[in-house]
MARDOZA-988509 format. One record per residue (C-alpha): residue in one letter; residue number from 1; x, y, z. Coordinates in nm, 3 decimals. Example, Ala and Ser with C-alpha at 12.3 -4.5 7.8 and 13.67 -1.06 7.14 Angstrom:
2
r_k_u_v_w
A_1_1.230_-0.450_0.780 .
S_2_1.367_-0.106_0.714 .
END
This chain:
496
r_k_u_v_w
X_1_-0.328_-1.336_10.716 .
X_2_-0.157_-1.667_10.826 .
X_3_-0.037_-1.593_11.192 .
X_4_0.332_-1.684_11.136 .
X_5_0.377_-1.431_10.846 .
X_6_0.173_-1.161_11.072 .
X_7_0.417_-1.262_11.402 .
X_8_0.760_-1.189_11.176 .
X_9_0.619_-0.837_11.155 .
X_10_0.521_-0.790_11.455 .
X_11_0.800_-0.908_11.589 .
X_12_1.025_-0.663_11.404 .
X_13_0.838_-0.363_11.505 .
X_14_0.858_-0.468_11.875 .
X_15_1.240_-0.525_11.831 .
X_16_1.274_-0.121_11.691 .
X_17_1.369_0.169_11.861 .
X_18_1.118_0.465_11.712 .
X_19_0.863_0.654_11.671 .
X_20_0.482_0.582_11.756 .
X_21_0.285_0.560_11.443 .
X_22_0.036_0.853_11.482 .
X_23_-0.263_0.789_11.218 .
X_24_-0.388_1.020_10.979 .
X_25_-0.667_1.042_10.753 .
X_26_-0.382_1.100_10.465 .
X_27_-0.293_0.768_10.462 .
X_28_-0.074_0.652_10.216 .
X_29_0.224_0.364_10.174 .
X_30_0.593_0.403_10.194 .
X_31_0.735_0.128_10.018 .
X_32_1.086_-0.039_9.980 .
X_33_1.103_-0.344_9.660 .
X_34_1.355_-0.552_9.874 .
X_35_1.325_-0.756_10.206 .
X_36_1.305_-0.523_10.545 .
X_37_1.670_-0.613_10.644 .
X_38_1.746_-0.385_10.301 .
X_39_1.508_-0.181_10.342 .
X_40_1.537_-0.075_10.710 .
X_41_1.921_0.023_10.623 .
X_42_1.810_0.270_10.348 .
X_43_1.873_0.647_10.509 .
X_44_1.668_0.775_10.250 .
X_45_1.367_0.566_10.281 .
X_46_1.377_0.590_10.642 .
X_47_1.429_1.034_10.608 .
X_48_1.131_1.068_10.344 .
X_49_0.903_0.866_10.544 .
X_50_0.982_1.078_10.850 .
X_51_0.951_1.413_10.669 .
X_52_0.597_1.303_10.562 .
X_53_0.496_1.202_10.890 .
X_54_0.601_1.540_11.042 .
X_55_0.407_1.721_10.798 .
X_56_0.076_1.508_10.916 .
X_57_0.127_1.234_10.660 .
X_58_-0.022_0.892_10.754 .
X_59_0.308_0.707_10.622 .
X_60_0.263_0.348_10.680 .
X_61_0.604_0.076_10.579 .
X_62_0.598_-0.181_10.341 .
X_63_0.855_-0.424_10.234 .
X_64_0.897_-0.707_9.956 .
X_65_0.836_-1.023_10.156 .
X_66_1.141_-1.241_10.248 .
X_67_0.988_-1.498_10.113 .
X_68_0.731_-1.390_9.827 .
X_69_0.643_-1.746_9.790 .
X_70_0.472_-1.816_10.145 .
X_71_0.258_-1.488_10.115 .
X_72_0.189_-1.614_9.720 .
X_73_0.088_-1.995_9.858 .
X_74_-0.078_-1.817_10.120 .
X_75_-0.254_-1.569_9.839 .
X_76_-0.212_-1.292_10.100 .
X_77_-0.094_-0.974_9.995 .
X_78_0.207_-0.781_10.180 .
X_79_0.050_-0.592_10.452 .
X_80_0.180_-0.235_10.628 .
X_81_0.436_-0.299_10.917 .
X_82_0.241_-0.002_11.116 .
X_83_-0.176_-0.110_11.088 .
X_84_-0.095_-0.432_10.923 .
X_85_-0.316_-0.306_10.579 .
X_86_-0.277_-0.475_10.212 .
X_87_-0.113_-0.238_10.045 .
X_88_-0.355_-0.232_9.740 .
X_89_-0.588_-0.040_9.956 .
X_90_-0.381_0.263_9.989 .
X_91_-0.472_0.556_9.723 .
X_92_-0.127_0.628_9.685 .
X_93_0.212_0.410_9.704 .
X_94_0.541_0.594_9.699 .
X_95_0.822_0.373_9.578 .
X_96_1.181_0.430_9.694 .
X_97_1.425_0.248_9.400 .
X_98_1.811_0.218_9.503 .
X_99_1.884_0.040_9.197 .
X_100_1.857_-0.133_8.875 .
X_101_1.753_-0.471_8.921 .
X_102_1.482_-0.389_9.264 .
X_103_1.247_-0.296_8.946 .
X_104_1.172_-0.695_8.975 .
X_105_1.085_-0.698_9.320 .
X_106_0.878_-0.382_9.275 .
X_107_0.735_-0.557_9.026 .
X_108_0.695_-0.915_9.267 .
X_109_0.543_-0.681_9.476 .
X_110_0.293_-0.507_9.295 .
X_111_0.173_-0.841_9.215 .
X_112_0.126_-1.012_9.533 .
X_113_-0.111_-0.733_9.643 .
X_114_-0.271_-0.774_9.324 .
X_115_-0.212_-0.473_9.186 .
X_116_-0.115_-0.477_8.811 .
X_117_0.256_-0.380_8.815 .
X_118_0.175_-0.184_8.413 .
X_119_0.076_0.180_8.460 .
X_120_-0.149_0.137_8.165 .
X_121_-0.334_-0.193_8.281 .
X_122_-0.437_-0.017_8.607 .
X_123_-0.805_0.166_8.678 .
X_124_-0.920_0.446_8.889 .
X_125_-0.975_0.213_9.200 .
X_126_-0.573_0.075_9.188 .
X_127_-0.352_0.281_9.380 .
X_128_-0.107_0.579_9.186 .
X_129_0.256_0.495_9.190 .
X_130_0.479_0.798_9.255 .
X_131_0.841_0.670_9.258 .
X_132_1.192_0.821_9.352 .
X_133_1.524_0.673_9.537 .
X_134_1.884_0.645_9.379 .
X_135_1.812_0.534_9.071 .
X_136_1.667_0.860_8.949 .
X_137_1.972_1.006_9.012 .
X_138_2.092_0.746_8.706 .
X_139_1.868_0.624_8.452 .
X_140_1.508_0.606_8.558 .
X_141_1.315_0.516_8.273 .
X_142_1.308_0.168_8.267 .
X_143_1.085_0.191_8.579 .
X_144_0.848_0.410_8.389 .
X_145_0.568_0.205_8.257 .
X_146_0.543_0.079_8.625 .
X_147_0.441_0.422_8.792 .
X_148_0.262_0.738_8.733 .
X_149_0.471_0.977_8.849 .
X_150_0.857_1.057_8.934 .
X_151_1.075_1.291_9.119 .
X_152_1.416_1.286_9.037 .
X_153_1.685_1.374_9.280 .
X_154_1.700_1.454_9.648 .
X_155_1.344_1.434_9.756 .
X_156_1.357_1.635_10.034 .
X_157_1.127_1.928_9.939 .
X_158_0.955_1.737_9.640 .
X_159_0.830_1.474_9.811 .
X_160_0.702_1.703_10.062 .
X_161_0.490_1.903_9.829 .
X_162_0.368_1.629_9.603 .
X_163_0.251_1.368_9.828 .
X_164_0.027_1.602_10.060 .
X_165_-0.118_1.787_9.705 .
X_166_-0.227_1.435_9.553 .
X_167_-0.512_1.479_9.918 .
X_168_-0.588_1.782_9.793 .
X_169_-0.576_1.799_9.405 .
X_170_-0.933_1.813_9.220 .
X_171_-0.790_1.481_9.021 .
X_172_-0.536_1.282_8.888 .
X_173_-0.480_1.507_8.629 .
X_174_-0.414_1.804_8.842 .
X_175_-0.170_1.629_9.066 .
X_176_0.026_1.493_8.793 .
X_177_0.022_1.866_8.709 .
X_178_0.141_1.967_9.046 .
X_179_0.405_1.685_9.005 .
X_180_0.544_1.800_8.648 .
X_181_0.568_2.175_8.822 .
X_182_0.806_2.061_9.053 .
X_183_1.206_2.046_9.037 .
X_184_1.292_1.671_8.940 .
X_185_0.913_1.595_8.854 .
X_186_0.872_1.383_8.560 .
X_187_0.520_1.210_8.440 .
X_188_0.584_0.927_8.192 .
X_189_0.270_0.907_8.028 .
X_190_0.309_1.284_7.929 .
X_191_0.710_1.318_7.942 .
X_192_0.787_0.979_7.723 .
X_193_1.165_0.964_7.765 .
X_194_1.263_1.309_7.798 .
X_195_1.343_1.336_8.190 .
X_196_1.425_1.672_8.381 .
X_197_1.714_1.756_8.602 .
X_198_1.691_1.647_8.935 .
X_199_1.647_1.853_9.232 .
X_200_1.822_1.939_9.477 .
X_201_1.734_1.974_9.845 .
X_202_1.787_2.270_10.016 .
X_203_2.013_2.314_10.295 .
X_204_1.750_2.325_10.552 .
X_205_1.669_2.002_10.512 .
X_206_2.044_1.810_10.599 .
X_207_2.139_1.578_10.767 .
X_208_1.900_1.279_10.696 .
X_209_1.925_1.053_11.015 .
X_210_1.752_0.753_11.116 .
X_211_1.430_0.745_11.289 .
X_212_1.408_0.416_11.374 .
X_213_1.715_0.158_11.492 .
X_214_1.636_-0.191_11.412 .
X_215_1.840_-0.524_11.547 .
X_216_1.677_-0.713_11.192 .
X_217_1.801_-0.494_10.942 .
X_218_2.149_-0.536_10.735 .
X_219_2.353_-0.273_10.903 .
X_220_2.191_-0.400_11.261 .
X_221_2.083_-0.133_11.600 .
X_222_2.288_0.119_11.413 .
X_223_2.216_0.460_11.361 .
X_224_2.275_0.632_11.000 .
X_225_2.372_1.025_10.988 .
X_226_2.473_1.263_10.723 .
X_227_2.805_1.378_10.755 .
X_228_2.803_1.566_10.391 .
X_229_2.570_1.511_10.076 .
X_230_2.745_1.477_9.723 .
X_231_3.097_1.483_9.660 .
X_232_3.343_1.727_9.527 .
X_233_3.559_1.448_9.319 .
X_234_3.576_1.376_8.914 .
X_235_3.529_1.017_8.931 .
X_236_3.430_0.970_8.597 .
X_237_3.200_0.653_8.626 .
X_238_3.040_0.787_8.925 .
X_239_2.700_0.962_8.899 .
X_240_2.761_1.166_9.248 .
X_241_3.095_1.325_9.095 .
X_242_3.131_1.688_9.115 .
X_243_2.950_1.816_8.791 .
X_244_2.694_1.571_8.790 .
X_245_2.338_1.619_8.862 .
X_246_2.391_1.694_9.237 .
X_247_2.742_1.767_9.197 .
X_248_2.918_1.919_9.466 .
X_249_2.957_1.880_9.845 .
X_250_2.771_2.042_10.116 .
X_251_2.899_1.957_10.424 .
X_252_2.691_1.897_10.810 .
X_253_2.920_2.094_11.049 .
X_254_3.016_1.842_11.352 .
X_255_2.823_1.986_11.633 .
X_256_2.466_1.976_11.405 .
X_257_2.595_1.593_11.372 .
X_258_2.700_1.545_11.738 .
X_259_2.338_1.684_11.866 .
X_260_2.149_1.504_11.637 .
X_261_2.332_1.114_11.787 .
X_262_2.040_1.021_11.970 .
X_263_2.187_0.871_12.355 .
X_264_2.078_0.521_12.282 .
X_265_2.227_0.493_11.949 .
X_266_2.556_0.262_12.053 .
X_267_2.654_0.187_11.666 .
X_268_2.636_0.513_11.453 .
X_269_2.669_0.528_11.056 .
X_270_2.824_0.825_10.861 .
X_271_2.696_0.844_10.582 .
X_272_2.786_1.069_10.286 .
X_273_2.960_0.974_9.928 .
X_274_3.270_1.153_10.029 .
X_275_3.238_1.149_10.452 .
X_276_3.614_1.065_10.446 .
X_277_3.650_1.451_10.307 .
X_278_3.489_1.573_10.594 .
X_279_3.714_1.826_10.720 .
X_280_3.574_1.762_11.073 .
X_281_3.586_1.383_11.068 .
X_282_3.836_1.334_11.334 .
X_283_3.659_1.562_11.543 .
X_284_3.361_1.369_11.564 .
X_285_3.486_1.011_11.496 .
X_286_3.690_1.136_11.891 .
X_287_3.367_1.253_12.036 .
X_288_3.182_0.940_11.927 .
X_289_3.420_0.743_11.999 .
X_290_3.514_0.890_12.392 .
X_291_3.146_0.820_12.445 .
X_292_3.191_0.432_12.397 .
X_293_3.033_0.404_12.047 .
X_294_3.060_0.205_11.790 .
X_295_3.151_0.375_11.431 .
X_296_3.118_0.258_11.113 .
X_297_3.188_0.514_10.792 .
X_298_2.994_0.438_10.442 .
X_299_3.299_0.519_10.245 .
X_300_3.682_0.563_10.247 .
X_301_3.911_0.734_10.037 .
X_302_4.266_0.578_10.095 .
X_303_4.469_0.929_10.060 .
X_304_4.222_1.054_10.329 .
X_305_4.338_0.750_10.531 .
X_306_4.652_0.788_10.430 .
X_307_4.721_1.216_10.533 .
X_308_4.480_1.141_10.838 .
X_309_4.599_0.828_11.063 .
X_310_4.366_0.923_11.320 .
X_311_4.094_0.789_11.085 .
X_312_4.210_0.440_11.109 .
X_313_4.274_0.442_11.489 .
X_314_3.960_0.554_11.585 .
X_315_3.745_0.367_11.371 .
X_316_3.945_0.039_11.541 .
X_317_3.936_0.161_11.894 .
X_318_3.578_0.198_11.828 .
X_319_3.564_-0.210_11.779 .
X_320_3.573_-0.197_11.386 .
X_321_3.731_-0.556_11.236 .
X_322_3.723_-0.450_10.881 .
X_323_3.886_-0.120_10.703 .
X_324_3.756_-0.087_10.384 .
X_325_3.874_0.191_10.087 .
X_326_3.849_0.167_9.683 .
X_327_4.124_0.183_9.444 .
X_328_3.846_0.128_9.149 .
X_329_4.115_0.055_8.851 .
X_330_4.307_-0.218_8.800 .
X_331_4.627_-0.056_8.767 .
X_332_4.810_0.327_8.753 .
X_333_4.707_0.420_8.455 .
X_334_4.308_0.252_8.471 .
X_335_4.316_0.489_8.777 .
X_336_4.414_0.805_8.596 .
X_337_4.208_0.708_8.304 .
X_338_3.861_0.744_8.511 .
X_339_4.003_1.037_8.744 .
X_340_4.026_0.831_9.049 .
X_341_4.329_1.027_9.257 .
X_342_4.418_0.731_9.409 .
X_343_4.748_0.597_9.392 .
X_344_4.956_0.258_9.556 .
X_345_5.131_0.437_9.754 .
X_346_4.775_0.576_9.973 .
X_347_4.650_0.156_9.946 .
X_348_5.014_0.079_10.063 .
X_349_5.001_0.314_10.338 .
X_350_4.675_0.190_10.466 .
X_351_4.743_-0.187_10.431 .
X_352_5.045_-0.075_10.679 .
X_353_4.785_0.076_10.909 .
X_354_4.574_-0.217_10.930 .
X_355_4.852_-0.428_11.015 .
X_356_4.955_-0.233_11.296 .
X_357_4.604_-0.165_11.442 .
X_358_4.544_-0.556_11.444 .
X_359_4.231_-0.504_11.168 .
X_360_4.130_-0.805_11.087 .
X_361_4.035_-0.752_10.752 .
X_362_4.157_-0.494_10.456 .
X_363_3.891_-0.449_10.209 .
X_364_3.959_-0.320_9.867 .
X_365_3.704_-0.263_9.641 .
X_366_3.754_-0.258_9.254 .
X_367_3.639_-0.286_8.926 .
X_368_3.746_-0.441_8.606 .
X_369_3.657_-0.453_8.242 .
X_370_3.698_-0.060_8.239 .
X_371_3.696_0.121_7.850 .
X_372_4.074_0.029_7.759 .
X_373_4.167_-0.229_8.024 .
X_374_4.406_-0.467_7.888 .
X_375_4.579_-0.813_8.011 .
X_376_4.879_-0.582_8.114 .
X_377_4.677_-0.425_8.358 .
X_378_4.503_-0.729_8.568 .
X_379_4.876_-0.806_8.538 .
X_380_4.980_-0.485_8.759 .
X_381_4.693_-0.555_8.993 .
X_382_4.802_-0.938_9.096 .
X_383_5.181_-0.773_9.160 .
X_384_5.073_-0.489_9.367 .
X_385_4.788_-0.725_9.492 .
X_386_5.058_-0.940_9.600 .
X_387_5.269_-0.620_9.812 .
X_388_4.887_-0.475_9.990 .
X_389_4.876_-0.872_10.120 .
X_390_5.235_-0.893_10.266 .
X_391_5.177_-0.490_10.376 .
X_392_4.883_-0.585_10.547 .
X_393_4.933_-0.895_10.774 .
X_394_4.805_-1.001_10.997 .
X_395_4.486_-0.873_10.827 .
X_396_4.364_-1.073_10.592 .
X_397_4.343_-0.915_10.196 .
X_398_3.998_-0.970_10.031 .
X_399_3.885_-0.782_9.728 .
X_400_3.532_-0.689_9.619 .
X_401_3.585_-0.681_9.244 .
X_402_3.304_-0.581_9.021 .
X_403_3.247_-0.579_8.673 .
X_404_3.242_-0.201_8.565 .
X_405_2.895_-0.097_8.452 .
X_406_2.840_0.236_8.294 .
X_407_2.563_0.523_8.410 .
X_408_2.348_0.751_8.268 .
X_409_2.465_1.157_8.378 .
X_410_2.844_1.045_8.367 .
X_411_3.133_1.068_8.105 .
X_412_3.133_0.680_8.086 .
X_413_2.785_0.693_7.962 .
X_414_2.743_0.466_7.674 .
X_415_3.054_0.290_7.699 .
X_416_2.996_-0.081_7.664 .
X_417_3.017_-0.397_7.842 .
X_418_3.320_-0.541_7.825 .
X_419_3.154_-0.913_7.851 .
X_420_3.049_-1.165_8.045 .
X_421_3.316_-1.444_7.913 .
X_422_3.571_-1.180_7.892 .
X_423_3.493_-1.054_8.211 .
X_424_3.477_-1.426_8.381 .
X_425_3.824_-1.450_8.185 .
X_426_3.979_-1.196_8.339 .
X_427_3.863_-1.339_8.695 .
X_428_4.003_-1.665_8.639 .
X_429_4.328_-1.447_8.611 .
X_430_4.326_-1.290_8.882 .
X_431_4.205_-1.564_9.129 .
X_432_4.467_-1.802_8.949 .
X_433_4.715_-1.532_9.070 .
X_434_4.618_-1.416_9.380 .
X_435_4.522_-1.769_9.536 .
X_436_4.638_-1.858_9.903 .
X_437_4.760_-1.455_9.916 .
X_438_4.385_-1.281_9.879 .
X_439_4.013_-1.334_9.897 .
X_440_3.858_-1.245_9.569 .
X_441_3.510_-1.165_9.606 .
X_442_3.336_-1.122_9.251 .
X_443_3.007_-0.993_9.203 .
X_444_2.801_-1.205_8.893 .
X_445_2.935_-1.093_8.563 .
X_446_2.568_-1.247_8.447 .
X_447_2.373_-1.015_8.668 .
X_448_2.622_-0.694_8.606 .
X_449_2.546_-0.735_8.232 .
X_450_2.142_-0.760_8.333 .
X_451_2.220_-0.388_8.547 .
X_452_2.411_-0.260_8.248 .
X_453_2.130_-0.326_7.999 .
X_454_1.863_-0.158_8.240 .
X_455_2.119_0.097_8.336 .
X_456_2.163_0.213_7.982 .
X_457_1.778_0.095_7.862 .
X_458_1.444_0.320_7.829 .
X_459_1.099_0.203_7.915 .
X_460_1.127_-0.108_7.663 .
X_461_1.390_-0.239_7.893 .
X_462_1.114_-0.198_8.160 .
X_463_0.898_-0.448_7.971 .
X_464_1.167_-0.659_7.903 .
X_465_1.181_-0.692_8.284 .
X_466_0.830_-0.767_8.316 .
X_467_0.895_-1.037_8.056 .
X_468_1.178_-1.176_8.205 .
X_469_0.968_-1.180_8.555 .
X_470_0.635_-1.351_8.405 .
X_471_0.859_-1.636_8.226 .
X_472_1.014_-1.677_8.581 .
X_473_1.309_-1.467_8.657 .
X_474_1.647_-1.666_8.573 .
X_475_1.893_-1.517_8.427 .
X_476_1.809_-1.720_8.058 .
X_477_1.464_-1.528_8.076 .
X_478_1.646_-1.202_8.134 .
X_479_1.901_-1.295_7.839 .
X_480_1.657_-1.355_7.600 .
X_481_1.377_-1.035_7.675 .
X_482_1.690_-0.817_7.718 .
X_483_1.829_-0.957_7.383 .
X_484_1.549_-0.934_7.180 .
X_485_1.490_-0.563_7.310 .
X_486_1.890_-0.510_7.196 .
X_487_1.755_-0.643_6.838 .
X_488_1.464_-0.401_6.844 .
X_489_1.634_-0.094_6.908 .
X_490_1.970_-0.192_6.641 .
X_491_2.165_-0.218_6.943 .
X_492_2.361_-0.581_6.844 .
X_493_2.732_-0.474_7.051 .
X_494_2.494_-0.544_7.319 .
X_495_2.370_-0.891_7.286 .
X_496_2.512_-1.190_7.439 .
END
């Protein structure tokens, strides 16, 4: 391996805080489709690959280069991060997938170690592919001719049980029987498209937490905690709502969350789809904060904000810049529409905050091209837009807008998209109207489309990727295998 790619990694580990690698005879890869600085900031990758190791798993990392083309020039195959192996000569590869368009780099991946990235093109001396992650909390199946195995859902317990079996199963065909007996498991060669529910962890097995604390990765030396798991809202484009899949929300109580802050830990994440529900929040947001960390929360609701001030102070006396909630809809009614509680007044309330706490930033995040969403209501948004910006000075107003893309296991399912020229329309609008007042910060209607297709897609759509990756990966190669897919399966409302 060329000594510069080899010193980046090593390099990295010797910058972590963690745990000494203990090897095992079970060895097998843990591996994340996107660059380290991604994948080192992924809770659940991190919690799986800790739970194997404590159950005498040899769970080496892996990572999607940073730069496939050096290790392609240099025809070296990614390598583990722990004994610095190719990952082709692992038996078994587990895949964590956060979402739609990673399938790429897992399939980038797969080939750079040489391994070929279709299920049916591989032989009994390639590695097996068991995925799980996020996405199978969505729509899976487009990642299905690329692996032999799935468990959908929290992987707590599956994971757990499968991985250690596939040492000890008489074949492949028993362990993909072992697999399919589990909560969640799903084997597309036998399944085809019909997937299972997903499992759920049990209790016992809360609060993921970091095991290792790295400076490189995207949210840098911090360490990510559980607060709560799921989320007892109706959001209706949301696929952790309440009456989803996992719906619900267990909560971790605050002195299983306090203990479990290691002392070094200086930055601490909460994590959890609804932590600003936490009924304890304050409680330990004051203890973490009293002990001169730094606190960073992976989601606000701005009523929460709003009913609880405390929120807002702490996370600022804690040396947070930014305060960041969602309003989602464009306007009032958009809001009701998809069941999202919040109102102006809560955004208003919170804008106020951040001005008088000297934030330097007020985040809103927000989607458009919602089923129904009119001129009227981007309209609404550039007034009240307008009164968040005055409300919040001295902060500065930016807004993360997103196209709205519908999910699999939520009431939007199905619903279309509402286009990439009438979605780049409706930007123009709003930056037109909001300029010199806000930041807009869009997110590619081009690539949204791409995420809707595979969001709403089945194993064709997987192909279509593959496609789109062999002819080189632009969006125009994505249009066209995505298109001709749309053609095949009488789907025309969905081509471009």
């Amino acid at each position: 391996m060329p000594p510069s790619l080899l010193q980046q990694i090593r390099d990295r580990v010797a910058r972590e805080i963690g745990p000494q690698f203990i090897p095992s005879n079970r060895r097998m890869a843990m591996i994340y489709p996107s660059p380290y600085r991604a994948g080192m900031s992924s809770l659940g990758f991190q919690w799986i690959t800790t739970l194997l190791r404590d159950r005498g798993v040899g769970a080496e990392r892996a990572f999607l280069p940073d730069d496939p083309a050096a290790y392609r020039a240099a025809r070296q195959s990614p390598v583990t991060y722990e004994t610095h192996t190719p990952i082709g000569k692992f038996p078994l590869l587990a895949v964590s997938l956060s979402y739609e368009l990673e399938i790429a780099g897992l399939i980038e991946l797969l080939d750079l170690a040489g391994i070929p990235p279709l299920r049916e093109d591989r032989g009994p001396h390639d590695p097996v592919i068991l995925l799980g992650g996020p996405i199978t909390m969505a729509n899976p199946l487009a990642a299905a001719p690329f692996v032999d195995a799935m468990l959908l859902g929290e992987a707590e317990a599956t994971a757990t049980s499968a991985v250690p079996h596939f040492f000890d199963a008489e074949s492949y065909e028993s362990w993909l029987d072992h697999v399919a007996s589990l909560p969640g498991g799903f084997v597309p060669a036998r399944h085809g498209t019909c997937t299972p529910i997903a499992s759920k962890a049990p209790n016992d097995d809360l609060p993921a937490r970091s095991s290792w604390i790295s400076p490189d990765a995207e949210l840098s030396s911090m360490f990510l905690i559980e607060g709560e798991r799921g989320c007892h809202r109706e959001c209706s484009f949301c696929v952790m709502r309440r009456g989803g899949n996992l719906g619900g929300m267990r909560l971790v109580k605050s002195p299983r969350v306090l203990d479990l802050v290691p002392d070094h830990a200086r930055k601490v994440g909460l994590v959890g789809a609804a932590i600003s529900d936490h009924p304890q929040l304050v409680e330990i947001l004051e203890t973490l904060v009293a002990d001169g960390r730094q606190v960073s929360l992976s989601s606000l609701r701005a009523d929460r904000v709003m009913a609880r001030p405390q929120i807002a102070r702490l996370l600022r006396q804690s040396g947070a810049k930014t305060i960041t909630v969602a309003s989602d809809g464009a306007s009032e009614r958009l809001r009701k529409t998809i069941i999202k509680k919040t109102k102006e007044k809560h955004l208003l309330a919170v804008a106020e905050q951040a001005a008088a706490l000297r934030f330097v930033v007020y985040k809103v995040y927000m989607m458009i091209g919602l089923p129904g969403e009119t001129a009227e209501d981007i309209d609404e948004l550039i007034r009240f837009t307008k009164e968040l910006a005055i409300a919040a000075k001295p902060a500065r107003l930016a807004l993360g807008v997103a196209p709205f893309v519908a999910k699999k296991h939520t009431p939007l399912d199905g619903e279309p998209f509402a286009g990439i020229k009438e979605v780049d329309r409706r930007m123009r609008q709003l930056t037109r109207g909001l300029r010199g007042l806000a930041e807009v910060r869009p997110v590619s209607s081009r690539w949204a489309w791409v995420e809707w297709e595979v969001s709403q897609g089945g194993p064709e759509t997987g192909h279509a990727i593959l496609e789109a990756w062999r002819n080189g990966g632009k969006f125009a190669h994505w249009k066209q295998a995505l298109n001709r897919v749309d053609n095949a399966t009488k789907r025309p409302w969905a081509l471009l």
